[in-house]
C-alpha positions in Angstrom: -98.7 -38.8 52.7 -99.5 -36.4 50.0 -99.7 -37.1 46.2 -96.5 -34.7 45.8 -93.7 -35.8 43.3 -91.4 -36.6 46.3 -88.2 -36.8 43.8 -88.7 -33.5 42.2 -89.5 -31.7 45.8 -86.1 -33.1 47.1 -84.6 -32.1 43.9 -83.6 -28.4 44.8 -82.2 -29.8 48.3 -79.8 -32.4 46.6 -78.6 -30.0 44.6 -77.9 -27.3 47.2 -76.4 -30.3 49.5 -73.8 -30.4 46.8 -73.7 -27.4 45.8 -72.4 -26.5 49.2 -70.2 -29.7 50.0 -68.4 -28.5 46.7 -68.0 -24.5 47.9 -67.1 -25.7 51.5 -64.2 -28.2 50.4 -63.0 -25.7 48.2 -62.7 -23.5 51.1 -60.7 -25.5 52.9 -58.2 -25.9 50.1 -58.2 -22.3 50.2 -57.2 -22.1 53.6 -55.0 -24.6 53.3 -53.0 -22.7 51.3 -53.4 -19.1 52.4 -52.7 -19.9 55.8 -51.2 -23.7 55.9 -54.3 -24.5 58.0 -57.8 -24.7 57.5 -60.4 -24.9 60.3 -62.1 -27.4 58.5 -60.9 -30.7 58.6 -64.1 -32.4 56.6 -67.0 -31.4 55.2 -70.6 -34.3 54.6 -73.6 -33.5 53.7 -77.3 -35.2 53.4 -80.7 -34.9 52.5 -83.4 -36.5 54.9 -85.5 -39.3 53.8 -89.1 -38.9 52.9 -89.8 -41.1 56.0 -88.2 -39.2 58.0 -89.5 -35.7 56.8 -93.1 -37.1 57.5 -92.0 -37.9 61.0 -90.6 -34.9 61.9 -93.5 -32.9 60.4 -95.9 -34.8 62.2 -93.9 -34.6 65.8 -93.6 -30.4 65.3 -97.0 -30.4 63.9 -96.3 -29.1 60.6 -98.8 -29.0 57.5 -97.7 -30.6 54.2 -98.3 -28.0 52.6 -95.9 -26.0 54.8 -92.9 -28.7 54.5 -90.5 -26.0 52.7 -90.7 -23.6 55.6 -91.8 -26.0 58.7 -89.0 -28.6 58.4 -85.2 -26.7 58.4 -83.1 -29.3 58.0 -84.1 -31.2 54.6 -80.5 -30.4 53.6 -78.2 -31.2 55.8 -74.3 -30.0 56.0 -71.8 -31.0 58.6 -68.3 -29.4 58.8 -66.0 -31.3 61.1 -63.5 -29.6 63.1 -59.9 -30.4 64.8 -60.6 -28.1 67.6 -63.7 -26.0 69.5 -61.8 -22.8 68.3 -62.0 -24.1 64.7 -66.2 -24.1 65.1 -66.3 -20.1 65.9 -63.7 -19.6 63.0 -66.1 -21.8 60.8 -69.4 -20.3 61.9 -67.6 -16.5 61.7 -66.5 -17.7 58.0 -70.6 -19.0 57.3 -71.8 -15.2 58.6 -69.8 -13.8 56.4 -70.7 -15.6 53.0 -72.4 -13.8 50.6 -74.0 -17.0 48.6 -76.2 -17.6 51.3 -78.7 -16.1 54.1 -78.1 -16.8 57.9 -82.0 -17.0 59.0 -80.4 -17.5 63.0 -78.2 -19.8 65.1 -78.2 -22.1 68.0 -75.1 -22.8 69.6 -75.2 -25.7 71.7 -71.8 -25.7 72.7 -71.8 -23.0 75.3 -75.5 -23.7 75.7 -75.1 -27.7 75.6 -78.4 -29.7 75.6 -79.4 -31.8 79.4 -78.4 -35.1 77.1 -74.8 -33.8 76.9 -75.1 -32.8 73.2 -72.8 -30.4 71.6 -72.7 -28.7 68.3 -73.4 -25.4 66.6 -76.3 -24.9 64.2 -76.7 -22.4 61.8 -79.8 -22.5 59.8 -79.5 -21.0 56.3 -81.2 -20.0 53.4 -79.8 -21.0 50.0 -80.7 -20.1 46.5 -80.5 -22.8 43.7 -81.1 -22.1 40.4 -83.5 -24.9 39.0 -84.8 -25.3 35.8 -88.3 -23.4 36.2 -86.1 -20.6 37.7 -84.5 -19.3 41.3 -85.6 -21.9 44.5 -84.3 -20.8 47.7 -84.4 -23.6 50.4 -83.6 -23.8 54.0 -80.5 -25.9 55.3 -78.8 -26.9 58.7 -75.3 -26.7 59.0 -73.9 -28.6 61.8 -70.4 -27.8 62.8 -68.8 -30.3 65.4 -65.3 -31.4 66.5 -64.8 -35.1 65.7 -65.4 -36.2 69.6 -68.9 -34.2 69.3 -69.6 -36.1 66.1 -68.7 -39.2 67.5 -70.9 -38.8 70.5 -73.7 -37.8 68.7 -73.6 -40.6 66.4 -74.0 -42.7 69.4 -77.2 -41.4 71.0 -78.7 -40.6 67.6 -78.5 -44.4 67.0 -79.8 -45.5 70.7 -82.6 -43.0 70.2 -83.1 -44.4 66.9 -83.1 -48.5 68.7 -85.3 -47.0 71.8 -87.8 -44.3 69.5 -86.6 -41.5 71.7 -87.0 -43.0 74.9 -83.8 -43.8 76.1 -83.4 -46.1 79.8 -82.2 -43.9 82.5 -78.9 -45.4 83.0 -78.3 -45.0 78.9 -79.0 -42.0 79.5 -76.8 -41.3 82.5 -73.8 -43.2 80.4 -74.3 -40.8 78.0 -73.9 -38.0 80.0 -70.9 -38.8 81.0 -69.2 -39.9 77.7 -70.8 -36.5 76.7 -68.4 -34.8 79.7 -65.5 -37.5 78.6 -65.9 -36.1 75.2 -65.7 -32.2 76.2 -62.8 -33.0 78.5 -60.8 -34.3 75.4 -61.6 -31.2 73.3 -60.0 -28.6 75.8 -57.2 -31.0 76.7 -56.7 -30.8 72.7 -57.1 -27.3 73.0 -54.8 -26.8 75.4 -51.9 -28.6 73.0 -53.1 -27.3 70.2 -49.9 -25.5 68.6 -48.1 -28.8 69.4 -50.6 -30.9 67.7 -50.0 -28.4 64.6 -46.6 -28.0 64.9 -46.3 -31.7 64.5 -49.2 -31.9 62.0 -47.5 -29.7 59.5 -44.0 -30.9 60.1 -45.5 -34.3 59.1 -47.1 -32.7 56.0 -44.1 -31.4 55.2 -41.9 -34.2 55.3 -45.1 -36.4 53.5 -45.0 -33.8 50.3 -40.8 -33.6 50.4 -40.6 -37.8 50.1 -43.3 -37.8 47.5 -41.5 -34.5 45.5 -38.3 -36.4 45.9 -39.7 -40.1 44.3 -41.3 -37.9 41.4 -38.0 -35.9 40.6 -36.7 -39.0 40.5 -38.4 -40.8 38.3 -38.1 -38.0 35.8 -34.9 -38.2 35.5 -35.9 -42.1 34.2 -38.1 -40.0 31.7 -34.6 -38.4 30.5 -33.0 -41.8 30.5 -30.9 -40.8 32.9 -31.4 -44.7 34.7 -27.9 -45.1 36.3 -28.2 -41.4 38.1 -32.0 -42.2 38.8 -30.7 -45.7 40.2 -28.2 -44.6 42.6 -30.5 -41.5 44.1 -33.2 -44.4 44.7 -30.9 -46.5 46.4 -29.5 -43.5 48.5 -33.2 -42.0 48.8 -34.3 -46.0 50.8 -31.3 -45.4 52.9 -31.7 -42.1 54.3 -35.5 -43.1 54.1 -34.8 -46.1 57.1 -32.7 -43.9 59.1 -35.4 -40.9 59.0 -32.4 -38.4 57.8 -35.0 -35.7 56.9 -32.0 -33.3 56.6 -30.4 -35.4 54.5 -32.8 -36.3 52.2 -33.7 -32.7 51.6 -29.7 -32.5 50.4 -30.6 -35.0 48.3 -33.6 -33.4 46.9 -31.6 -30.2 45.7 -29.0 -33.1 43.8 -31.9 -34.9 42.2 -33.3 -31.3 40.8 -29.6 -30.5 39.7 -29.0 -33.5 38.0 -32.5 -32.8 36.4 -31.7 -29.4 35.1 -28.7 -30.8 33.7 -30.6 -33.5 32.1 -32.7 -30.8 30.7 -29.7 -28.7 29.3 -28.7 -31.9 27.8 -25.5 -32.2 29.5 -23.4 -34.9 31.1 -24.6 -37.1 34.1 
């Protein structure tokens, strides 16, 4: 190892790390809202440890003094995804950022790996604004569906228990669950717009409940207790029976009943 300050090298790639987790979520709330779904269902981040930047470097032969530029994925980003469609959405949305460089791609999705791994990589360059001035860094963002992710956990902690060198029937085993785990991404695929039909009727019965529990307790904040009291009692009731219908009738009385409590007139 080299005498480098080790916590002010990794400095720039924390920052970037969050830098981008932060940009990245608030894309997704973006989405969320523009278009009542966003591709990107959540986003991690990382930077490697010391241990295992010296690894790497010594395994692809890289100088220390070439760390920056030899070793890509120092900062680490992962986007999860609901669907395989969602990752060429995601990488499409990456390309067309203007806060960071694409250097290239490697999509191992249509080009999957002989282990069964799936993903898409996109290496970037990112520039982060430190305290002696402008630092661009290289990072690797990894954009997966959750049964990629999953598998890839897996093997990357039986490599980590075998040091790369994984028995041929782990190895065969994985393969398979690899397969298992691309079958259940296009069978999801393939039910998609009922999976997100059901997804945002789900949301939009989750945000109606909470709305009407808040309306009501405002009318409390009127000291309207005997209206607010009978609209919780009728809210439970519907609430056991599932009566979304009903309970949205009773959402437009609750928000009467507070515009009258606003006016100041008569419960």
């Amino acid at each position: 190892m080299d005498g480098r300050d080790w916590g002010l090298f990794l400095q720039p790639y924390e920052q970037a790390v969050e830098e981008l987790k932060v940009k990245l979520k608030t894309l997704r709330t973006e989405l969320k809202n523009r278009e009542a779904y966003a591709p990107i269902e959540f986003v991690t981040g990382r930077v490697k440890k010391i241990s295992s930047i010296l690894e790497k470097a010594k395994r692809l032969s890289v100088p220390m003094e070439k760390i920056d530029t030899g070793i890509e994925d120092i900062a680490g980003i992962r986007i999860m995804c609901q669907f395989v469609d969602d990752i060429h959405r995601v990488a499409a949305l990456m390309r067309s950022r203007k806060d960071l460089k694409l250097v290239y791609e490697k999509d191992y999705i249509t080009n999957f790996k002989d282990s069964g791994y799936r993903s898409y990589h996109m290496i970037i360059e990112y520039p982060v604004q430190t305290a002696i001035g402008l630092k661009h860094v290289l990072a690797e963002i990894q954009i997966r569906t959750l049964a990629m992710n999953f598998w890839a956990t897996i093997e990357h902690s039986l490599n980590y228990k075998y040091k790369e060198s994984l028995p041929e029937d782990v190895r065969d085993r994985l393969k398979k669950a690899a397969e298992a785990a691309s079958l259940l991404d296009t069978e999801m695929s393939s039910i998609r717009n009922e999976i997100l039909d059901a997804q945002r009727d789900f949301e939009e019965k989750s945000n109606m409940f909470s709305s009407v529990l808040s309306d009501i307790q405002e009318l409390y904040f009127f000291n309207r207790v005997r209206e607010a009291v009978q609209f919780q009692l009728r809210f439970n009731e519907l609430w056991e029976k599932e009566d979304a219908f009903a309970i949205r009738v009773l959402s437009d009385e609750i928000k009467a009943a507070i515009l009258r409590a606003k006016k100041g007139g008569t419960s």
